[in-house]
C-alpha positions, -999 to 999 in steps of 0.1 A, spaced: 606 552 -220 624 587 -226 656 579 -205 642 575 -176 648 543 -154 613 536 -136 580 523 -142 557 515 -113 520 508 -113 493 527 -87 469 502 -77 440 508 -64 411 481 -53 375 493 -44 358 475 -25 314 484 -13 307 459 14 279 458 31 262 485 7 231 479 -11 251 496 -42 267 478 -68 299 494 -74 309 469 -105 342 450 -110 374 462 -98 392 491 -112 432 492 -121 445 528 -120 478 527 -140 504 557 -140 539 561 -143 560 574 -113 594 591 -109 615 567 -90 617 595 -63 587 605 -59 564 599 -26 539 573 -36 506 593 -23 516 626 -42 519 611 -73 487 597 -72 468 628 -62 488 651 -91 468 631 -112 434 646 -113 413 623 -128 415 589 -104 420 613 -74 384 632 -78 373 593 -88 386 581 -55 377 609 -33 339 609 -50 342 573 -42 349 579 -4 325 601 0 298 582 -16 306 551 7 304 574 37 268 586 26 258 551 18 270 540 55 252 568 70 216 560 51 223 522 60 227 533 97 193 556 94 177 528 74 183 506 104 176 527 129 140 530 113 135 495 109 145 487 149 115 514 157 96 498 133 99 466 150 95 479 181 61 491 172 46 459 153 56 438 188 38 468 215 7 460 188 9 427 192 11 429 228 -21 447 227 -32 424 211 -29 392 227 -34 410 260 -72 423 247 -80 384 235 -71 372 269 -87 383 308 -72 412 322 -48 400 354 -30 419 382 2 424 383 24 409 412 24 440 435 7 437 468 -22 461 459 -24 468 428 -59 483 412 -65 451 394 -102 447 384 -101 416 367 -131 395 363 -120 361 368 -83 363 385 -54 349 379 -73 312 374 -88 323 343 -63 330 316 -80 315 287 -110 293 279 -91 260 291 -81 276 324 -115 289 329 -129 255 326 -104 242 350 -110 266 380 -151 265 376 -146 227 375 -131 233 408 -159 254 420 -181 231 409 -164 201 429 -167 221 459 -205 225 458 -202 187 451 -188 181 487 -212 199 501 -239 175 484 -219 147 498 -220 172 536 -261 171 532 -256 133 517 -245 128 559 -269 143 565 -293 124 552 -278 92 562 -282 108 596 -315 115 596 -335 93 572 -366 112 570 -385 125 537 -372 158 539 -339 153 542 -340 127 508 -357 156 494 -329 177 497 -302 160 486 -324 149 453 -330 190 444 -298 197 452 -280 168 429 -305 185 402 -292 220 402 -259 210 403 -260 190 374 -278 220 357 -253 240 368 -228 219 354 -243 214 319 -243 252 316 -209 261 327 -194 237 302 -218 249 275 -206 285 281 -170 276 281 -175 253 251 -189 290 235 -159 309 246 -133 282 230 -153 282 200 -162 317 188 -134 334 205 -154 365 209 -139 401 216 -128 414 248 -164 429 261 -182 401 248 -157 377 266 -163 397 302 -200 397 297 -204 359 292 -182 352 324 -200 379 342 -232 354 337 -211 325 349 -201 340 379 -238 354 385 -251 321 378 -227 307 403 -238 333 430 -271 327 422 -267 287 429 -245 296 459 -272 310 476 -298 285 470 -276 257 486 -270 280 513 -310 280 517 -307 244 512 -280 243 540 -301 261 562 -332 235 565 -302 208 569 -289 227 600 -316 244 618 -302 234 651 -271 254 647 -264 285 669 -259 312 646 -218 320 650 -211 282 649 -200 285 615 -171 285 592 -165 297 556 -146 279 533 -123 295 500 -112 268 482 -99 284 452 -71 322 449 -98 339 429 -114 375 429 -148 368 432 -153 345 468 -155 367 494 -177 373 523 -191 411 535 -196 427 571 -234 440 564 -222 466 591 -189 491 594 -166 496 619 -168 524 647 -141 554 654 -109 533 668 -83 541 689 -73 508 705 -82 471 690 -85 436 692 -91 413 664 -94 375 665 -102 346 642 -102 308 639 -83 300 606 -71 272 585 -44 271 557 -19 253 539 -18 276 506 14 286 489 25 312 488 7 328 512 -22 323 523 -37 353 513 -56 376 530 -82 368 559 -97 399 556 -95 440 553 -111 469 560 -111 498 535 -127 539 546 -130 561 516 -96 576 504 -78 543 523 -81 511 512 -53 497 536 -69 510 567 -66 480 587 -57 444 570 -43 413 578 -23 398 547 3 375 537 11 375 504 41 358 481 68 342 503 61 377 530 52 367 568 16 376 580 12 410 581 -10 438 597 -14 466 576 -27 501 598 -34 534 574 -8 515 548 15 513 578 27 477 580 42 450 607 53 419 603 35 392 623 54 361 641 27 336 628 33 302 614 2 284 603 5 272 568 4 232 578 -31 227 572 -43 227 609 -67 251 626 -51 281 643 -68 306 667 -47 343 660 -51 375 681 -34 412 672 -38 438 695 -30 476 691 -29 508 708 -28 543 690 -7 554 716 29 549 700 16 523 680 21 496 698 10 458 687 10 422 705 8 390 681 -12 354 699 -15 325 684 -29 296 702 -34 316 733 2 321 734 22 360 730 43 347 700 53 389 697 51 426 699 64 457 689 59 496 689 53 527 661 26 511 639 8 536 628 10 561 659 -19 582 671 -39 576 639 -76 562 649 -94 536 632 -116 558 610 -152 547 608 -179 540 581 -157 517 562 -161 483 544 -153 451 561 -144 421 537 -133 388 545 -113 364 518 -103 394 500 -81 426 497 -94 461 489 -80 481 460 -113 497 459 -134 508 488 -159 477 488 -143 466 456 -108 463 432 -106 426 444 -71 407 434 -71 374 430 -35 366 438 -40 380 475 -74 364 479 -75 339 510 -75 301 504 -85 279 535 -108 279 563 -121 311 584 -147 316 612 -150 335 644 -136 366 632 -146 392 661 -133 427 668 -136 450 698 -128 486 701 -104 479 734 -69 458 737 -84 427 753 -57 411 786 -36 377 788 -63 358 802 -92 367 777 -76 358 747 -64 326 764 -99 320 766 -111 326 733 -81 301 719 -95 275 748 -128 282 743 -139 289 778 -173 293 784 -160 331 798 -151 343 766 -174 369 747 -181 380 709 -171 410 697 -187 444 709 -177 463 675 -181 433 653 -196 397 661 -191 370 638 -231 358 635 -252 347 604 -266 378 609 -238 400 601 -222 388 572 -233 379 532 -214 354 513 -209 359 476 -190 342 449 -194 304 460 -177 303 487 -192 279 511 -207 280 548 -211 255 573 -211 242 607 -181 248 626 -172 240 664 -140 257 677 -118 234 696 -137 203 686 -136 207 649 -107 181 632 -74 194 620 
């Protein structure tokens, strides 16, 4: 080999991993080396498998960069196939709040009416509850056995059964055809009309069965969390500067039991509210300002409440049962009740009037909810939790027959304070 006393033998492997190219077998490189020389410059004097190698690197390196492109593209891609499908699935199903105290949820149905199976459940439940108060004018009758009275309960068990056969057919319609979102709010739109509609005819019904009864001797009940029960002060509130509100009330709903009621004024929908929402205490919510109640009545048993409040440094007093249970001081300083507002009871405002949530709606029992524009002493509220014969209705707001409409199903009847059973 011309005198010289070496031979060695350059090998180099190629290997494209991971590469969508195919790079082909691999490729021996062969040279001869002086026995002296550095390894790495003897490869590169030869030209021809150096600009190989290097065209090979640099390849690699572009192929690694269009892989990390390519994917990049394809992660976006992804990204936007699953917001569609979101979309989606969200336009095939009702609209529902989200968990934040007061959101601007406008849902039609609540959070009890997900899909058609969920819808038949709740108005199943709705339906039950107008079937106890059948089985209330069913006493009734027993009661008094006249012709009138038999009467009653016979027209009654008639709609309700009609009633009945037409919610299941509608929600037999919805399961079926699976129509689009508008089509979907529409037909539950005519369910819940057609429940208001019945609502009121028992309440006519009701009427003739309890003639006798004084006019605030009543309670309403909200058996189901939905965003349609709800009663409405056909009256507003006056200018404010000091309060009283008090109310009978009857719970053992989890968690929370929702909200008793809440008054909204254009540009405010928190103007004054009593709430208590998620696993929060009772609270009483002044121009969004908010203070946490010492109230404990989620154990199924009636419960006679009392807040008080001063603009004057804001200050508050909590009663349950006739007894101070707390108080406190900056709630909402020097900011007056405004007037002209909407008074709801079972339901929190978004909306003035409106904007309705069913995840803070009130589930339970509620009656002799009465407000006066003045911070009301010891011994008066004592009263009104005792039911002395000394205690008086509200002078702002009086809770009579005559002051409130009922909407939604949710059902009136005869309550006596301090008699009633827990």
């Amino acid at each position: 080999m011309g005198g010289f006393s070496w031979k060695l033998f350059v090998l180099s492997f190629l290997v494209a991993k991971g590469s969508s190219q195919d790079f082909g077998q691999t490729q021996f490189i062969c040279t001869s080396v002086p026995k002296d020389m550095d390894l790495c410059s003897a490869t590169m004097q030869n030209s021809g498998p150096a600009e190989d190698l290097k065209t090979t690197v640099m390849q690699l390196r572009e192929t690694v960069l269009q892989q990390k492109e390519t994917i990049m593209n394809q992660k976006e891609t992804i990204r936007e196939l699953t917001s569609k499908l979101s979309r989606c699935e969200s336009q095939s199903l009702p609209e529902t709040g989200p968990g934040g105290r007061r959101p601007g949820s406008k849902n039609t149905m609540g959070d009890v009416s997900r899909g058609p199976s969920d819808t038949l459940a709740q108005l199943g439940q709705t339906l039950q509850t107008l079937k106890q108060r059948l089985e209330n004018l069913e006493q009734y009758s027993r009661g008094n056995s006249t012709v009138q009275a038999n009467s009653l309960k016979d027209l009654l068990q008639n709609k309700i059964d009609d009633m009945e056969k037409q919610v299941l057919s509608r929600v037999n319609t919805l399961e079926e055809s699976k129509p689009s979102q508008r089509n979907d709010t529409d037909q539950r739109n005519r369910v819940e009309s057609t429940l208001t509609s019945l609502h009121h005819r028992i309440t006519d019904l009701e009427k003739g069965a309890s003639y006798n009864r004084p006019t605030d001797k009543f309670q309403l009940t909200f058996p189901l969390r939905t965003n349609y029960m709800y009663a409405k002060a056909k009256g507003s509130l006056p200018e404010m500067y000091s309060f009283t509100v008090c109310l009978w009330i009857k719970s053992n709903a989890s968690p929370g039991a929702g909200t008793p009621f809440s008054y909204a004024v254009q540009g405010q929908s928190n103007e004054l509210v009593l709430i208590e929402w998620g696993n929060n205490p009772m609270e009483i919510l002044i121009n969004d300002k908010v203070a946490k109640l010492p109230f404990l009545i989620n154990d199924g048993k009636w419960h006679h409440l009392c807040i008080t409040w001063t603009t004057r440094d804001g200050m508050w007093e909590a009663f349950q049962d006739g007894v101070m249970r707390g108080s406190g001081e900056n709630l909402a300083p020097y900011h007056p009740i405004k007037p002209n507002g909407v008074l709801v009871v079972g339901q929190e405002q978004d909306t003035l009037g409106g904007g309705f949530d069913a995840t803070q709606a009130f589930v339970g029992e509620l009656a002799n909810l009465n407000i006066w524009d003045r911070k009301l002493s010891i011994g008066e509220i004592y009263n009104l939790a005792t039911c002395n014969s000394r205690a008086r209705a509200g002078n702002v707001f009086s809770w009579t027959e005559a002051n409130i409409e009922v909407f939604g199903g949710a059902s009136k009847w005869t309550f006596e304070p301090c008699r009633s059973p827990n």
